[in-house]
DRENDO-1510 file (C-alpha; in Angstrom, 1 decimal, always signed):
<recs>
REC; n; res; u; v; w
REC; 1; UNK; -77.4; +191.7; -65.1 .
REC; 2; UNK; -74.4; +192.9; -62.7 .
REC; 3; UNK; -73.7; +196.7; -63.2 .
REC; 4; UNK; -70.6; +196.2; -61.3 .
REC; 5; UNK; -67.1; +195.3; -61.9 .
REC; 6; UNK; -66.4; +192.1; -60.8 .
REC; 7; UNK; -63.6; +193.2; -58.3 .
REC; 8; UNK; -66.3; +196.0; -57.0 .
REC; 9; UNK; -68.8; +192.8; -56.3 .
REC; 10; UNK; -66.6; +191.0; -54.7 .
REC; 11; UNK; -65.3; +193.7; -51.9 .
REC; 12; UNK; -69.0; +194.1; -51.9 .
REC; 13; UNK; -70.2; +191.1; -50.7 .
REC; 14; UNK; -67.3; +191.0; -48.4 .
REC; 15; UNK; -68.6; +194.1; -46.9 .
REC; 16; UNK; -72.5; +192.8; -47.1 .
REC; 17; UNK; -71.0; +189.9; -45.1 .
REC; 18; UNK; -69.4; +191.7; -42.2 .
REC; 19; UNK; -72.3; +194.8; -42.6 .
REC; 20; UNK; -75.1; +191.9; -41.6 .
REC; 21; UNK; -72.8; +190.1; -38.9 .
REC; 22; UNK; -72.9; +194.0; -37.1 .
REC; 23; UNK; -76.2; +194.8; -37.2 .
REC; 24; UNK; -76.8; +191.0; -36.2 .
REC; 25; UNK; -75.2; +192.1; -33.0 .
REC; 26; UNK; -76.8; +195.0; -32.1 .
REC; 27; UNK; -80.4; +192.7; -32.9 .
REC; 28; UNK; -79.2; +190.4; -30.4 .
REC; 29; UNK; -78.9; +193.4; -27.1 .
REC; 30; UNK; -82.3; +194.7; -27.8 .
REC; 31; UNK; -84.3; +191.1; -27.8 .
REC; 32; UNK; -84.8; +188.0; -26.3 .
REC; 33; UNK; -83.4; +188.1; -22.7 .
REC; 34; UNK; -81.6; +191.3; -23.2 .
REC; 35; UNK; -84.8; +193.2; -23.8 .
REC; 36; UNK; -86.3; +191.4; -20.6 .
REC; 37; UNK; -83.6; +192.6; -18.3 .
REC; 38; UNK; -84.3; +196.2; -19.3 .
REC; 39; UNK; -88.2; +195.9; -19.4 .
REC; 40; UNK; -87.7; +194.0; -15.7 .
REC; 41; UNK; -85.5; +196.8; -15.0 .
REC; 42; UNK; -88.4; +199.1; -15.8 .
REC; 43; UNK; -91.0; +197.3; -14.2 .
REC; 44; UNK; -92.4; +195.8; -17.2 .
REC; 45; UNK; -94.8; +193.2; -16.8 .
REC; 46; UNK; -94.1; +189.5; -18.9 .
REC; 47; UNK; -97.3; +190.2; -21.3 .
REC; 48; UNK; -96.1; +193.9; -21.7 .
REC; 49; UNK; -92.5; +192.6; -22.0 .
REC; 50; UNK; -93.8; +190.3; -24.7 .
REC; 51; UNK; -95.8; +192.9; -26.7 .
REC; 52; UNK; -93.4; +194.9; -26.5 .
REC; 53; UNK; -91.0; +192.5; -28.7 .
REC; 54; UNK; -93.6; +191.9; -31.1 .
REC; 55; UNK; -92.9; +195.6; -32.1 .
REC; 56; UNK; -90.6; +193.6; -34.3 .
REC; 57; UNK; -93.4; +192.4; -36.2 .
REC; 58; UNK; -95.5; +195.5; -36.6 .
REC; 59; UNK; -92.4; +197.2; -37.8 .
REC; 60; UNK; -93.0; +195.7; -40.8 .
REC; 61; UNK; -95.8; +197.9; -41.8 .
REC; 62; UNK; -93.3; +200.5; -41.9 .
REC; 63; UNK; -91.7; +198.9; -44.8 .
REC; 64; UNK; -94.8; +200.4; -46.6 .
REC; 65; UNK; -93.5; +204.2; -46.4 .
REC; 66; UNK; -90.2; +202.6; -47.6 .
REC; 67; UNK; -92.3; +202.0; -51.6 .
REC; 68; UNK; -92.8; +206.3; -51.5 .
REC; 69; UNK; -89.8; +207.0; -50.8 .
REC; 70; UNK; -87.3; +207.5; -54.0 .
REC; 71; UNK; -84.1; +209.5; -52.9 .
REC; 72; UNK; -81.8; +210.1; -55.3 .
REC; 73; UNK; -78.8; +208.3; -53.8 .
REC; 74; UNK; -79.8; +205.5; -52.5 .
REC; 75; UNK; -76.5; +204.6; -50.7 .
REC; 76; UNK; -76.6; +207.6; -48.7 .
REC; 77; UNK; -80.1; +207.6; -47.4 .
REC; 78; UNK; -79.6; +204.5; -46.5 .
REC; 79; UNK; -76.5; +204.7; -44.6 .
REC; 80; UNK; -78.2; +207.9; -42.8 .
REC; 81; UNK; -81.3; +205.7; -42.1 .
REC; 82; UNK; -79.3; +203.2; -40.3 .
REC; 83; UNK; -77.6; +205.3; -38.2 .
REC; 84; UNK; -80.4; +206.7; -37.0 .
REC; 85; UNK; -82.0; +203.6; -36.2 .
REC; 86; UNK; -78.8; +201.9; -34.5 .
REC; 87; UNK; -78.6; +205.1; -32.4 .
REC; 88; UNK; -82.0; +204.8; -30.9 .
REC; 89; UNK; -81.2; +201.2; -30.0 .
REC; 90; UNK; -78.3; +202.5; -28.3 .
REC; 91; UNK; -80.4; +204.9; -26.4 .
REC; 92; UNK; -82.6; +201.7; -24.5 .
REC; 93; UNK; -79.7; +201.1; -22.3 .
REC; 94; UNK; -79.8; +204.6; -21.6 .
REC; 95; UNK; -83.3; +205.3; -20.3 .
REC; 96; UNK; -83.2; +203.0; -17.1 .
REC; 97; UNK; -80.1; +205.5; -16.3 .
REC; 98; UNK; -82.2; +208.5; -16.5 .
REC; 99; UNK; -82.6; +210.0; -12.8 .
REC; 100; UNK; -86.8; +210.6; -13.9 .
REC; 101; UNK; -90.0; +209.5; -12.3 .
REC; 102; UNK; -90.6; +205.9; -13.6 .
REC; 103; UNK; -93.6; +206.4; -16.0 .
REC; 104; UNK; -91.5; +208.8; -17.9 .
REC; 105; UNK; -88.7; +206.2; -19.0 .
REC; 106; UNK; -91.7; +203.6; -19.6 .
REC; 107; UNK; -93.0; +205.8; -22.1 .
REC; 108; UNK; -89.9; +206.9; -23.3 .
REC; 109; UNK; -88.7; +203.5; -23.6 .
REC; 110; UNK; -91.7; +202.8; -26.0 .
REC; 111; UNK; -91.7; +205.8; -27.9 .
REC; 112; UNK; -87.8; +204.5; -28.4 .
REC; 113; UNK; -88.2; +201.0; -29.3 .
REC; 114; UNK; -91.1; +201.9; -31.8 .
REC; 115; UNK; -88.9; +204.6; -33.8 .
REC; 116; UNK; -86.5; +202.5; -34.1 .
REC; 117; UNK; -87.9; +200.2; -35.7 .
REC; 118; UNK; -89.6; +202.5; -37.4 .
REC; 119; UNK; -86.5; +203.8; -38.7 .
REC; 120; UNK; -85.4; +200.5; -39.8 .
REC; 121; UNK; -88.2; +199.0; -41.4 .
REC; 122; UNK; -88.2; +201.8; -43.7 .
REC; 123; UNK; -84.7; +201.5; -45.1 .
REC; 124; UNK; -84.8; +197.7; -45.1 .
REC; 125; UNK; -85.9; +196.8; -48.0 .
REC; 126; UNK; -84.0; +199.3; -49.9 .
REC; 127; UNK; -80.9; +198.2; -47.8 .
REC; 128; UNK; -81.6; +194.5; -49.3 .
REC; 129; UNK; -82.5; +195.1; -52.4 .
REC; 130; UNK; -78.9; +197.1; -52.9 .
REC; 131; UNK; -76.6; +194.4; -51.4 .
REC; 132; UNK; -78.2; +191.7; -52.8 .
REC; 133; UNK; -77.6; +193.2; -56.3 .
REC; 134; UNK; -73.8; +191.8; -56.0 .
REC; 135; UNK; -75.1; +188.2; -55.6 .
REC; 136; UNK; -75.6; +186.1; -58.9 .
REC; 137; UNK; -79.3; +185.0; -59.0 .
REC; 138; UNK; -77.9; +181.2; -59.0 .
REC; 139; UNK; -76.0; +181.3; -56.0 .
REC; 140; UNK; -78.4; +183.6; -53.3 .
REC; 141; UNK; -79.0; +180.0; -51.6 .
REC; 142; UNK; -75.5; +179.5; -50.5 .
REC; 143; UNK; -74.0; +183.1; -50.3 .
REC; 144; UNK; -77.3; +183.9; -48.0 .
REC; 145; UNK; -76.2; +180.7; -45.9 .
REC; 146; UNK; -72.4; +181.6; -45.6 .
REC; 147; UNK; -73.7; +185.2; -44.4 .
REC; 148; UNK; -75.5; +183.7; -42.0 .
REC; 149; UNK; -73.1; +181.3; -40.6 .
REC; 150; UNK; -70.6; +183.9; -40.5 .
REC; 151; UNK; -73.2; +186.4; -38.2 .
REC; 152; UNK; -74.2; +183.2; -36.3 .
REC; 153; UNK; -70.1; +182.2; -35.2 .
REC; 154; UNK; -69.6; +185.4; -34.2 .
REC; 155; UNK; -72.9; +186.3; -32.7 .
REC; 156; UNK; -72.6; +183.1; -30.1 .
REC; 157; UNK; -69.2; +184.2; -29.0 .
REC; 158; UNK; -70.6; +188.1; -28.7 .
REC; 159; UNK; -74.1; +186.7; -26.9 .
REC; 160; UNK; -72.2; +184.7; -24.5 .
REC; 161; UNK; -69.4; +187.5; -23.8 .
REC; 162; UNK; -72.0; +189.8; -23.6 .
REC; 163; UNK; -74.5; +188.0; -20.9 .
REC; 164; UNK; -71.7; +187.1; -18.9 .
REC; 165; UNK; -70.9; +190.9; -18.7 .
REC; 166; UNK; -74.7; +191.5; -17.3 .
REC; 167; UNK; -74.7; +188.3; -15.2 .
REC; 168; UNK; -71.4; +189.8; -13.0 .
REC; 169; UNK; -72.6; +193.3; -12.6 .
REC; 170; UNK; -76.0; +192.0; -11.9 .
REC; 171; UNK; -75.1; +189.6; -9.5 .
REC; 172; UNK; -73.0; +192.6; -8.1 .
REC; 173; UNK; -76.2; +194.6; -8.0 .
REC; 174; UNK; -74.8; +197.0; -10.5 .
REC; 175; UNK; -77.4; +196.5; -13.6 .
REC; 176; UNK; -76.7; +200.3; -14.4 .
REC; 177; UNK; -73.1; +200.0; -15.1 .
REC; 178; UNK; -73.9; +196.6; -17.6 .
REC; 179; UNK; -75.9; +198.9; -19.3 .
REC; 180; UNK; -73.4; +201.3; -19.6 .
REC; 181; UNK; -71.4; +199.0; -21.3 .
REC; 182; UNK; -73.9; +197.3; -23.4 .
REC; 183; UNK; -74.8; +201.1; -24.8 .
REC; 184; UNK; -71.3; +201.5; -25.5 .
REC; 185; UNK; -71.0; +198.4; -27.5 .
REC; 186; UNK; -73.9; +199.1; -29.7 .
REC; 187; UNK; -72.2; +202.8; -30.4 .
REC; 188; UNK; -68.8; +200.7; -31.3 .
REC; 189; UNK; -70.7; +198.2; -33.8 .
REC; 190; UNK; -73.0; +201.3; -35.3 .
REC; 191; UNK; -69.6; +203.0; -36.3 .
REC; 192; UNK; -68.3; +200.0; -37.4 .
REC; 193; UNK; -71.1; +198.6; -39.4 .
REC; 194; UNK; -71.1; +202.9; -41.0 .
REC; 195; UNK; -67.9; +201.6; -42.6 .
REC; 196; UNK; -68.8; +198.6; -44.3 .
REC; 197; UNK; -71.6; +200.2; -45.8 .
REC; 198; UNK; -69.8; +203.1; -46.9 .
REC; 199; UNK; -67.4; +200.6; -48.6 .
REC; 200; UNK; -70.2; +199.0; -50.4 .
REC; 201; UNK; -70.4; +199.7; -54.2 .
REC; 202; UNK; -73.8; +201.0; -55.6 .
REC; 203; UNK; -75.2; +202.3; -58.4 .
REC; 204; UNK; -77.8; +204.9; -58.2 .
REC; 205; UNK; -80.4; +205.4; -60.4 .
REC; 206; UNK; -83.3; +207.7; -61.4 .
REC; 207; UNK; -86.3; +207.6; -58.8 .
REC; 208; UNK; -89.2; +206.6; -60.4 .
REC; 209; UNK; -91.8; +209.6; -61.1 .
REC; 210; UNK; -94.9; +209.7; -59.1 .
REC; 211; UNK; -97.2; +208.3; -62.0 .
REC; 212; UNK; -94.9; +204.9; -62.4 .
REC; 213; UNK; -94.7; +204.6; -59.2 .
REC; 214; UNK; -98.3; +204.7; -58.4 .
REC; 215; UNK; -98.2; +202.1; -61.4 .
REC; 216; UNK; -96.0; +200.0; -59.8 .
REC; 217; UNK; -97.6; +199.6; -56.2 .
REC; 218; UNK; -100.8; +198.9; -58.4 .
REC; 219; UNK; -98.9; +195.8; -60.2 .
REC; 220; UNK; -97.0; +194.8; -57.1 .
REC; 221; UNK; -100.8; +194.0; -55.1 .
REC; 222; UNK; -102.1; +192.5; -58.8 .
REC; 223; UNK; -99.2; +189.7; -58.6 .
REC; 224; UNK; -100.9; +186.6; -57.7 .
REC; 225; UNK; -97.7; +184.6; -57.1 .
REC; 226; UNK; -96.6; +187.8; -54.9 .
REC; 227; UNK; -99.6; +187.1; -52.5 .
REC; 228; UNK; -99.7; +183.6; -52.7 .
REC; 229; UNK; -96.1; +184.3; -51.0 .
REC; 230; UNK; -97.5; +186.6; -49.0 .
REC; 231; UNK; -99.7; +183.5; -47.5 .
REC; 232; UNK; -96.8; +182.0; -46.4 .
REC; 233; UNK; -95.1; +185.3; -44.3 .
REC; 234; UNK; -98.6; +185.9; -42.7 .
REC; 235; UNK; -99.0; +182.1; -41.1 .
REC; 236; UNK; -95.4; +182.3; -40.1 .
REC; 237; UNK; -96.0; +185.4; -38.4 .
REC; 238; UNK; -99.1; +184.1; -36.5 .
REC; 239; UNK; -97.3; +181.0; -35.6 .
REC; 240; UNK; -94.1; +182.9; -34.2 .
REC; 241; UNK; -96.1; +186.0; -32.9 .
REC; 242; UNK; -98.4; +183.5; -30.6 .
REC; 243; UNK; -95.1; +182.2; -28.5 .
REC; 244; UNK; -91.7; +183.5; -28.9 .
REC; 245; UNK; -92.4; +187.0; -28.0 .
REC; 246; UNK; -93.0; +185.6; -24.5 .
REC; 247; UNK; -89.9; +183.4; -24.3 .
REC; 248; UNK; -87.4; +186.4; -23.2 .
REC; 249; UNK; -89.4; +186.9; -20.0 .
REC; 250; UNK; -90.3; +183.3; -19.9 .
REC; 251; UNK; -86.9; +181.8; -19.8 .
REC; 252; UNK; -85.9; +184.2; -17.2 .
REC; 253; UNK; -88.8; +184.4; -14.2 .
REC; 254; UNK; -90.7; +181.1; -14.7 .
REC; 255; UNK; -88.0; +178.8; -15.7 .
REC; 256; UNK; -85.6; +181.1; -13.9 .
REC; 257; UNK; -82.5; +180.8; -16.2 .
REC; 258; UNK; -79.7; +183.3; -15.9 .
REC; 259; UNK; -78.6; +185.1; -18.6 .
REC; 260; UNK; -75.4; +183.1; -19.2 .
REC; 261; UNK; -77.3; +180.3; -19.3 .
REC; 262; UNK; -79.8; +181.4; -22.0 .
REC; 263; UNK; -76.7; +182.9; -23.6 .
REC; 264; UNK; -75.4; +179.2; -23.7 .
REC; 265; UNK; -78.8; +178.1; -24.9 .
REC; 266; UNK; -78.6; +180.8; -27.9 .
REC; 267; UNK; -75.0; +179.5; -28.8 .
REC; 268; UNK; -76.5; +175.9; -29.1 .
REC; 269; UNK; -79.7; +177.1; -31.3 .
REC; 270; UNK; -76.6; +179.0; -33.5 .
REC; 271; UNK; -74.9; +175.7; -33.9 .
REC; 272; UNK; -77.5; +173.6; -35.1 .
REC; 273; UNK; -78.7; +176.4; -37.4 .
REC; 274; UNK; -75.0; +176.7; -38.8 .
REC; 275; UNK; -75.1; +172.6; -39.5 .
REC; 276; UNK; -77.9; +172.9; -41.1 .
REC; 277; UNK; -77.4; +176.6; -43.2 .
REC; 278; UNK; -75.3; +175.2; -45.5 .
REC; 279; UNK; -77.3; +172.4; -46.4 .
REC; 280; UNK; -80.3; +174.0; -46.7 .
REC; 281; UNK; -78.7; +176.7; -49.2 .
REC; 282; UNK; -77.7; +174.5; -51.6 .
REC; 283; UNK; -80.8; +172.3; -51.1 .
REC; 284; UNK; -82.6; +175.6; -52.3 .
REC; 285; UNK; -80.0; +175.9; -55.1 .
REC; 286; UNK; -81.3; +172.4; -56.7 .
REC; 287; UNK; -84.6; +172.4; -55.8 .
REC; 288; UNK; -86.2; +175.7; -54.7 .
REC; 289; UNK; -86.8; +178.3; -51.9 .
REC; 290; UNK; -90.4; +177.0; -52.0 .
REC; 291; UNK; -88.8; +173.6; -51.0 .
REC; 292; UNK; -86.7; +174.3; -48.5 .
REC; 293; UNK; -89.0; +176.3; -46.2 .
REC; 294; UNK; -91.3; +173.6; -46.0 .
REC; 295; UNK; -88.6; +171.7; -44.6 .
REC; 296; UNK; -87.6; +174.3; -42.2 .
REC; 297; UNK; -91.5; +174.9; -41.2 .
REC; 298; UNK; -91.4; +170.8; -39.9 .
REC; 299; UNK; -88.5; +172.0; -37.6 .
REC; 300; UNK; -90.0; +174.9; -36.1 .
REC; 301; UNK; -93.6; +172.6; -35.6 .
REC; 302; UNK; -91.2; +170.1; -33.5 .
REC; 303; UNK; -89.3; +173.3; -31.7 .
REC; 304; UNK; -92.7; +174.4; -30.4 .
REC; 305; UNK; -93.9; +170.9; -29.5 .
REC; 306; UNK; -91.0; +171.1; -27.1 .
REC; 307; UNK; -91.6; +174.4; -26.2 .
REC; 308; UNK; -95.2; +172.8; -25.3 .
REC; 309; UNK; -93.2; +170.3; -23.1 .
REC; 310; UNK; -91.2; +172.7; -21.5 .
REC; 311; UNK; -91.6; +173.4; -17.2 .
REC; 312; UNK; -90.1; +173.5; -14.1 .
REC; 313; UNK; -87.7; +170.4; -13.2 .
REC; 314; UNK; -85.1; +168.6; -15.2 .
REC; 315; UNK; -87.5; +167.5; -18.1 .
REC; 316; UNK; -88.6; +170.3; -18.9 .
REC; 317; UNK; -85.3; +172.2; -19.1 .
REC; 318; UNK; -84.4; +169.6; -21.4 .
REC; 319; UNK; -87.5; +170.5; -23.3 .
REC; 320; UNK; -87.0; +174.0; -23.7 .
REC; 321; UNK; -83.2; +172.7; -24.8 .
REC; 322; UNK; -84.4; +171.2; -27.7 .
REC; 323; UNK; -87.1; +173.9; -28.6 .
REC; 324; UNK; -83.6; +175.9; -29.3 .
REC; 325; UNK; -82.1; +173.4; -31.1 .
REC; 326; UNK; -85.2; +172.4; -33.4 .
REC; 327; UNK; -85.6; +176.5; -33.8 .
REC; 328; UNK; -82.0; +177.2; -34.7 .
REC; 329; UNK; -82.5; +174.4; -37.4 .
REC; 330; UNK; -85.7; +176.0; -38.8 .
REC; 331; UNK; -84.4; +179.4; -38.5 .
REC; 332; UNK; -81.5; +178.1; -41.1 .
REC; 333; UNK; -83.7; +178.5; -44.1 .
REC; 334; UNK; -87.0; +180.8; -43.0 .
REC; 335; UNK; -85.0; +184.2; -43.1 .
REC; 336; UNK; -83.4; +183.6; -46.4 .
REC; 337; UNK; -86.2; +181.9; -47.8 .
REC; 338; UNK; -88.9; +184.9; -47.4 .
REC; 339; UNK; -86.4; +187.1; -49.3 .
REC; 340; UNK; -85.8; +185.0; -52.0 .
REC; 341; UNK; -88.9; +183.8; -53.1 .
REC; 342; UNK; -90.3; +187.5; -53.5 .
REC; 343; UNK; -87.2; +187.5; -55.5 .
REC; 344; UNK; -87.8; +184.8; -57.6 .
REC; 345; UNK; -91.2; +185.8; -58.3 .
REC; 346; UNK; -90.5; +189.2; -59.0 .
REC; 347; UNK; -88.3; +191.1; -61.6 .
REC; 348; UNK; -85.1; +193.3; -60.4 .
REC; 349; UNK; -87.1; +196.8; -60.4 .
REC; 350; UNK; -90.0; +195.9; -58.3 .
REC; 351; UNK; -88.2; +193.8; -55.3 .
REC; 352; UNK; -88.1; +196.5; -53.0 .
REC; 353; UNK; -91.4; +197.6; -52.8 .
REC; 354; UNK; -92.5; +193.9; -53.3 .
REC; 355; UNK; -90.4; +192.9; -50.3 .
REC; 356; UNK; -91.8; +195.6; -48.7 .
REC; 357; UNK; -95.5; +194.8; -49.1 .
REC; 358; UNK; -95.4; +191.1; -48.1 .
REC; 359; UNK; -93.7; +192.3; -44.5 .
REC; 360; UNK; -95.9; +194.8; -44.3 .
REC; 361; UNK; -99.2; +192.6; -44.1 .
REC; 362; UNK; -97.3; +189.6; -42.0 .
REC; 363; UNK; -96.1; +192.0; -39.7 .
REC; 364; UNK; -99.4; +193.6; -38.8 .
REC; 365; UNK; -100.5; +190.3; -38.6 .
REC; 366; UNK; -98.1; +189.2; -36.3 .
REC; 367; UNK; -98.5; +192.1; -33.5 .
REC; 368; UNK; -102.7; +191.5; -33.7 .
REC; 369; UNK; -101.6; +188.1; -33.0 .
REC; 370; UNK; -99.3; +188.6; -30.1 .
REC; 371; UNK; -101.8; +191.2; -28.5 .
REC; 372; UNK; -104.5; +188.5; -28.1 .
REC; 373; UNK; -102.1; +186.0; -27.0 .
REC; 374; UNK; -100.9; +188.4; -24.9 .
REC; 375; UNK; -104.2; +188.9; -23.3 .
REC; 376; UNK; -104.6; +185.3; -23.6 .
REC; 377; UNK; -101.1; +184.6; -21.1 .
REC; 378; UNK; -102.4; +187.4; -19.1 .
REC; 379; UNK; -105.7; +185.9; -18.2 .
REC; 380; UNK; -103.7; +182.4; -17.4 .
REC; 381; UNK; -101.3; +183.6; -15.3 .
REC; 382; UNK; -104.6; +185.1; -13.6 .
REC; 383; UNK; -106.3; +182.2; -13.1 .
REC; 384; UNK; -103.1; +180.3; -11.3 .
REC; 385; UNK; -101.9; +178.5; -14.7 .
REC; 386; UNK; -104.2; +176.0; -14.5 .
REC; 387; UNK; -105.8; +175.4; -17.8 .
REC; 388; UNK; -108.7; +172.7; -17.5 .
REC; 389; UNK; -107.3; +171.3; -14.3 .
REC; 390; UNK; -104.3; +171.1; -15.5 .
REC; 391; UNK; -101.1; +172.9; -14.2 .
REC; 392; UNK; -99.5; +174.4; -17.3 .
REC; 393; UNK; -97.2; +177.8; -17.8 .
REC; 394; UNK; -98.8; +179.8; -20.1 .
REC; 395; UNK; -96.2; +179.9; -22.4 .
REC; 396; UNK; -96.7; +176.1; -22.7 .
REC; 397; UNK; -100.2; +176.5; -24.2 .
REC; 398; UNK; -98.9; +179.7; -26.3 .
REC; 399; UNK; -96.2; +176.9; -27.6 .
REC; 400; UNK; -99.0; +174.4; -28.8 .
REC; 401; UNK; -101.0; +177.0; -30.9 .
REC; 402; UNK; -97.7; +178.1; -32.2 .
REC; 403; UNK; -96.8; +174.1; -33.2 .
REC; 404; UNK; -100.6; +174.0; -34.7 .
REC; 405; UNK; -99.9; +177.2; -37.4 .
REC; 406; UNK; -96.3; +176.0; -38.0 .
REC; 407; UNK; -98.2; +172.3; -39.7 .
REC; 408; UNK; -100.6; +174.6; -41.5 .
REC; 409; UNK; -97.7; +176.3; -42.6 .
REC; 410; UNK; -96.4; +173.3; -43.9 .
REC; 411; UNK; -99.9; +172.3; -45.2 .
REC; 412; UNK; -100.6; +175.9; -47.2 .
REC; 413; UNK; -96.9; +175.2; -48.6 .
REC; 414; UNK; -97.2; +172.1; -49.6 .
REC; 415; UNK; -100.3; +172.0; -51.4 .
REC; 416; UNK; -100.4; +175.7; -52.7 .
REC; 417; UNK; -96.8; +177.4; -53.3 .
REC; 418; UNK; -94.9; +174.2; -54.3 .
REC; 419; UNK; -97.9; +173.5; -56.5 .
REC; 420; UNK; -98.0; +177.0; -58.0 .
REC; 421; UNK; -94.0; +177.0; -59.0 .
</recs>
């Protein structure tokens, strides 16, 4: 039941909308090819480049120390948390503009990275929990995809804007000063997205005392439905964790791309994603969540079958177009979907730490996957790229694997979650 005023909801939501479009921004300058041209920048090599993104996914077991941690005002330790963590991003771009010996940024640069996502992964699910309390149970499938066409609109024009910015100061051979301005952009959207949490109604409650909550993390692992969900976060994990985290350095040395072109790319994947959003939220409306991400899963299978096809030349250009097209389509669902199933399944009180739990174990999953592969791309590019005679990029083969846990995905859905709802 709402424990706000209907007015309050409503400027909150508002607020959630324009909150998630912000930090969506500041995502988009420290991944994908943004992340590659610092880590080139540094020296970075593509398999360190590519572990380095799957940070991302270890992050998750951060969300862990989130479930101890009961403050007493929510809304403020959460709006500390995030400014903390969007100030570390900020401080990336800085680094390479550090006049020290170059082993001393690289590890700076990790130490960086890793806190802040650290940072982040902690106040996350506390962060969702709160602004999803202002979004009737009935309607999270088509509120979550209105927020997400909104961040998606606005993050292609900022993507492109931004990547032609890099391109001309690059191709000027003034990389610093791009930095300069991408640091100063992240410090303009952390200030902004301050506001719109600070705007944001919330009601605080009593933390939970240390005996209930021990209780409670006890329950949360006892929920069957809870880890049958889980299931579904972990082979997403492994199928993303084997490929995309090598796409940023992929896109831009092998198939040579320039970053207004994968800009481009990124504003055609946000297209077909925003097609499809709405359509998918209210498919998840009528039927379920459980439904609709097994859909999404047969659009990410295809995206990496193209990925698979993807190479030097015309063709395979074309390939990796598609791969972005098929992805933004599966990547209209997925997201929402992960949240709002642990919703479903559990009640108000325990979402957090449930939330929490099943990123936790996907996300460790997901960086043990991408180290292997990683190891895995390194020995390829080794050997020449030539797997069994065959001249193949090894982000090709990483692509097939990927395609092979997306239809066991779809499999494990099918016949297990759908089955249990």
């Amino acid at each position: 039941m709402s424990t706000f005023s209907s007015a309050a909801e409503k400027r909150g939501r508002l607020m959630y909308i324009l909150e998630a479009a912000l930090e969506y921004f500041i995502a988009l300058l420290v991944a994908g090819s943004f992340l590659a041209t610092l880590t080139k920048e540094l020296g970075f090599s593509d398999s360190l480049t590519g572990i380095l993104s799957s940070v991302i996914s270890l992050g998750c077991l951060f969300q862990l120390f989130s479930i101890f941690l009961r403050p007493k005002k929510n809304k403020g330790f959460i709006i500390v948390l995030s400014v903390v963590n969007q100030f570390l991003f900020m401080l990336l771009y800085v680094i390479p503009l550090l006049e020290t010996k170059g082993s001393i940024k690289t590890v700076l640069f990790v130490v960086t990275i890793v806190g802040a996502y650290f940072v982040y992964n902690v106040v996350h699910p506390k962060k969702i929990n709160w602004l999803m309390s202002m979004v009737e149970d009935f309607k999270r499938g088509e509120f979550t995809a209105v927020k997400e066409i909104v961040s998606l609109f606005s993050g292609m024009a900022f993507t492109f804007i931004m990547g032609a910015v890099t391109d001309y100061f690059k191709d000027r051979g003034e990389i610093k000063t791009a930095f300069i301005v991408s640091a100063v952009t992240i410090f303009s959207c952390m200030t902004l997205h301050t506001v719109t949490m600070l705007l944001t109604p919330s009601k605080d409650e009593k933390p939970d005392e240390k005996k209930k909550l021990l209780v409670n993390i006890k329950e949360t692992f006892k929920n069957k439905d809870l880890m049958i969900i889980t299931g579904v976060f972990v082979l997403y994990y492994i199928a993303k964790g084997v490929c995309v985290p090598f796409y940023g350095s992929y896109v831009i040395n092998e198939l040579g791309f320039s970053l207004k072109t994968v800009s481009a790319l990124a504003m055609v994947s946000s297209i077909s994603r925003i097609i499809a959003s709405l359509f998918m939220g209210k498919y998840a409306d009528k039927k379920s969540f459980a439904a609709m991400i097994e859909v999404c899963f047969v659009f990410l299978a295809v995206a990496f079958i193209f990925g698979a096809l993807s190479g030097i030349g015309t063709f395979g250009k074309i390939m990796f177009t598609l791969y972005y097209v098929f992805h933004g389509i599966s990547q209209s669902g997925i997201n929402s979907a992960f949240i709002n199933m642990v919703f479903d399944y559990v009640p108000n009180e325990k979402r957090a730490d449930s939330l929490a739990i099943c990123q936790a174990v996907s996300g460790v999953v997901g960086f043990v996957t991408t180290l292997f592969a990683g190891a895995l791309l390194s020995y390829i590019q080794g050997i020449g790229n030539n797997i069994f005679g065959i001249d193949l990029y090894a982000q090709q083969l990483m692509s097939l694997i990927g395609a092979v846990f997306a239809v066991i995905t779809i499999i494990y859905v099918r016949k297990i979650v759908i089955k249990n709802k």
